[in-house]
C-alpha positions in Angstrom: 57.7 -10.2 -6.8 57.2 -12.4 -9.1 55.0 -10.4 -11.6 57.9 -7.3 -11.6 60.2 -10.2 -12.3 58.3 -11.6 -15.4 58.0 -7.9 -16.0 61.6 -7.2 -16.5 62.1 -10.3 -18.5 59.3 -9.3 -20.9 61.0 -5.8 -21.3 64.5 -7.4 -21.8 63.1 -9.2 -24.7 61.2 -6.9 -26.4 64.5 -5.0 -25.9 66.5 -7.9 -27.9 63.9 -8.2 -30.1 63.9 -4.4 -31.1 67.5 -4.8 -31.6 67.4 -7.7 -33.6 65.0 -5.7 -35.9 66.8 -2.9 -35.9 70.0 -5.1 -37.2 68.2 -6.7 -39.8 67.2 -3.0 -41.5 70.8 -2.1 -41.1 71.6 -5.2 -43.1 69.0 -4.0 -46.0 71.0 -0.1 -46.1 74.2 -2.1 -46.2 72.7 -4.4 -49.3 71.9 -0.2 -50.3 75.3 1.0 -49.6 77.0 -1.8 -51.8 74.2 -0.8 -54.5 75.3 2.9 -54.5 78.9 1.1 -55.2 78.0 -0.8 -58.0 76.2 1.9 -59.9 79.3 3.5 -61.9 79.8 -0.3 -63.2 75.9 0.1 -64.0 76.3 3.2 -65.6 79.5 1.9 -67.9 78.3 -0.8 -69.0 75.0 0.3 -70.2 77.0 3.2 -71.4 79.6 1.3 -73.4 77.0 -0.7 -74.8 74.9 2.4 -76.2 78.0 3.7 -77.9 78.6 -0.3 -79.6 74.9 0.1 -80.9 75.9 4.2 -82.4 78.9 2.9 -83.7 77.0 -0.2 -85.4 74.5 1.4 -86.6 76.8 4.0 -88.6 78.5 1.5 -89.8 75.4 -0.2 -91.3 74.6 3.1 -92.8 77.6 3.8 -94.2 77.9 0.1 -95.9 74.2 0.2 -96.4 74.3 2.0 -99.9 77.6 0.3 -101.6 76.3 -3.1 -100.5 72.5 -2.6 -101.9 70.8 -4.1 -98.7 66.9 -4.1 -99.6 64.8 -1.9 -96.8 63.8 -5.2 -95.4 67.4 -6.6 -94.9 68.5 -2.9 -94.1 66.0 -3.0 -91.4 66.8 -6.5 -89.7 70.1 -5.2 -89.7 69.3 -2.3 -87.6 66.9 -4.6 -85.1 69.6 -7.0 -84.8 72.2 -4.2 -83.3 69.6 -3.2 -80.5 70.6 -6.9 -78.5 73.8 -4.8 -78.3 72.6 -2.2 -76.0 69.9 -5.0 -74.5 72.8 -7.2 -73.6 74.3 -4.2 -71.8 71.4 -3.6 -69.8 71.0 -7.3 -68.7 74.7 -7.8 -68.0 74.8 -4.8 -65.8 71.5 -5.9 -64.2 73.0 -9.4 -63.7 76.5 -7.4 -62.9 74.7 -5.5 -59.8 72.6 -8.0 -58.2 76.1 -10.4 -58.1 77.5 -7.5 -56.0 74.7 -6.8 -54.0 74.4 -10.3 -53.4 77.6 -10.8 -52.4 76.9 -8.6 -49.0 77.7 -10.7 -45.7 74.6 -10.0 -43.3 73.9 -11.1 -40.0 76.9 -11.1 -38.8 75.4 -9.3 -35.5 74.0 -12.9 -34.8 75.5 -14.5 -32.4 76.0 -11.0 -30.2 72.6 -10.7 -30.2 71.8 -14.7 -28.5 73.9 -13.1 -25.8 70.2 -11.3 -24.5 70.6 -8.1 -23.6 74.0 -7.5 -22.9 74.9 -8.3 -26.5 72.0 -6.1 -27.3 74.1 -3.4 -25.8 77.4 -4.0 -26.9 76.0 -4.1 -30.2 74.2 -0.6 -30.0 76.7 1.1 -28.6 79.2 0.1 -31.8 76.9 1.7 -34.0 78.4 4.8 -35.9 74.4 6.3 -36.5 75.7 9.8 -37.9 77.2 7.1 -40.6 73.9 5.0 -40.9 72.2 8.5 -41.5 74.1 9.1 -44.3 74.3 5.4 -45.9 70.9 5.6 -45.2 70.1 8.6 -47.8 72.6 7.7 -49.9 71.2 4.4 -50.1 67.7 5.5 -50.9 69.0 7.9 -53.4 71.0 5.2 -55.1 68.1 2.9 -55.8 66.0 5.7 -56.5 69.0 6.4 -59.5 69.4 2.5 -60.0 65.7 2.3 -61.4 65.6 5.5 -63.7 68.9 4.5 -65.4 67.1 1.1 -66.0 64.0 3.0 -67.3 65.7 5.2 -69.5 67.9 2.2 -71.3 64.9 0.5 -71.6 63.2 3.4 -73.5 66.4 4.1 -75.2 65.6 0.7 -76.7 62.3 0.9 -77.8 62.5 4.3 -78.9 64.8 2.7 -81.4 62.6 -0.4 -82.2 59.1 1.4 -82.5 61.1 3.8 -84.8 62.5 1.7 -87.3 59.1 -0.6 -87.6 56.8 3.0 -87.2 59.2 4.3 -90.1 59.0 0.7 -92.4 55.2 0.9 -91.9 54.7 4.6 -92.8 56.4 4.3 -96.2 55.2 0.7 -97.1 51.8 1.5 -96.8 51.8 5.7 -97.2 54.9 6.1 -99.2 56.1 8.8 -96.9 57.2 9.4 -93.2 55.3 11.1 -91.0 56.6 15.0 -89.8 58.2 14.8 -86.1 57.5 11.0 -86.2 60.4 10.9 -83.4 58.5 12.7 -81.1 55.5 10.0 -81.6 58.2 6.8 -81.3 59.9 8.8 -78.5 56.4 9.2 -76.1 54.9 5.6 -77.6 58.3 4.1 -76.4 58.0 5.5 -72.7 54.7 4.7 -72.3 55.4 1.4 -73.3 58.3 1.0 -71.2 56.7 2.8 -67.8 53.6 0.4 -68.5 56.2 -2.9 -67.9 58.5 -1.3 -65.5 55.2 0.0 -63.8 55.5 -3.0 -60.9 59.2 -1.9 -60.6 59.0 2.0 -59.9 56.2 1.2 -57.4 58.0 -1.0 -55.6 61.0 1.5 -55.7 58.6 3.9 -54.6 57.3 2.0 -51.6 61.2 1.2 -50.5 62.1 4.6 -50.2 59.1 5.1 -48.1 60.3 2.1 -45.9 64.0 3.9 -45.7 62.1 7.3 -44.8 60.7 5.4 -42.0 63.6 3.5 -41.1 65.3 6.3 -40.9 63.2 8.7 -38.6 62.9 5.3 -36.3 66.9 5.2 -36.2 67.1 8.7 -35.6 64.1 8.5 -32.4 66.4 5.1 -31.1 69.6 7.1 -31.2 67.7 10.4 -29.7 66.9 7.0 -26.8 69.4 5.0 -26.4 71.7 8.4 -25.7 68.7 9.3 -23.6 68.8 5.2 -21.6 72.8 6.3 -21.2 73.1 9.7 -20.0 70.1 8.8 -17.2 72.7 5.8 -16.0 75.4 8.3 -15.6 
């Protein structure tokens, strides 16, 4: 009698403790969910910053010519107007981890130190046709969050690599080189995919993790319905 007993107590806490792990993912899609959120702030602000750095940079061009800037000067000029778009990517960087750090988790706490009976009460408040769906959207969203950072980044070096590959070609060949943009253009991503290699991979490896998490959610649904329709 006694082993069934220590039996059932085992079981109720590896029930609680499936629960409590179960919780603690939902609290990672809800950090997701508040990403998804933030990205149209991500996508202005990088986006307002590109068009400072267009509207700059006619502006030196147009200025260029009556002023008589040398090449060197003309050149600073331009390098100087890429912390434009820069800032924009940091600030919305800094601007999306302040709202995804703002998230309350854990709130399923102290239900949970109730045993199983919280454990309960707590599954059975889940909407899981709604996790489903934060749960993809989230995925997607930091999927979207990473490429957006990629492609300001390369929109930034492409810029950089093409004003110093330009100075270079003419100081020392007295010419520019035909489709030289094409050359700054793959030079800049590769540059850019080589630093931001750590981040896509690890982007790569969390969607993996949501895959799972989410084909684990939908096999505890497809049980705990299971657990409830056997006690009717």
């Amino acid at each position: 009698m006694s082993n069934v007993g220590g039996d059932e107590g085992e079981e109720e806490t590896n029930v609680v403790q499936k629960v409590r792990e179960l919780m603690r993912a939902l609290d990672r899609v809800k950090l997701y969910k508040q990403l998804s959120r933030s990205l149209k702030d991500f996508v202005f602000i990088v986006g307002a910053s590109i068009v400072l750095y267009i509207v700059a940079r006619i502006a030196i061009d147009l200025v260029q010519p009556a002023a008589g800037f040398s090449e060197l000067y003309f050149v600073i000029l331009s390098l100087a107007s890429l912390l434009i778009p820069l800032a924009g990517v940091i600030i919305g960087v800094i601007h999306v981890r302040h709202k995804v750090n703002s998230v309350s988790t854990g709130e399923w706490k102290p239900t949970i130190n109730q045993g199983v009976p919280g454990a309960l009460k707590i599954l059975s408040e889940i909407n899981w046709e709604a996790t489903f769906e934060e749960i993809s959207i989230g995925k997607l969203s930091y999927t979207i969050y990473g490429l957006l950072k990629v492609a300001a980044y390369w929109f930034i070096a492409f810029f950089a690599f093409a004003l110093f590959g330009d100075l270079l070609l003419i100081h020392f060949f007295h010419r520019s080189l035909l489709l030289a943009g094409v050359l700054w253009g793959v030079i800049s991503l590769f540059v850019v995919l080589m630093i931001q290699s750590g981040d896509l991979i690890r982007r790569y490896r969390e969607g993996s993790s949501l895959d799972l998490l989410l084909w684990e959610l939908r096999w505890f649904d497809s049980e705990f319905r299971r657990a409830k329709f056997d006690k009717a």
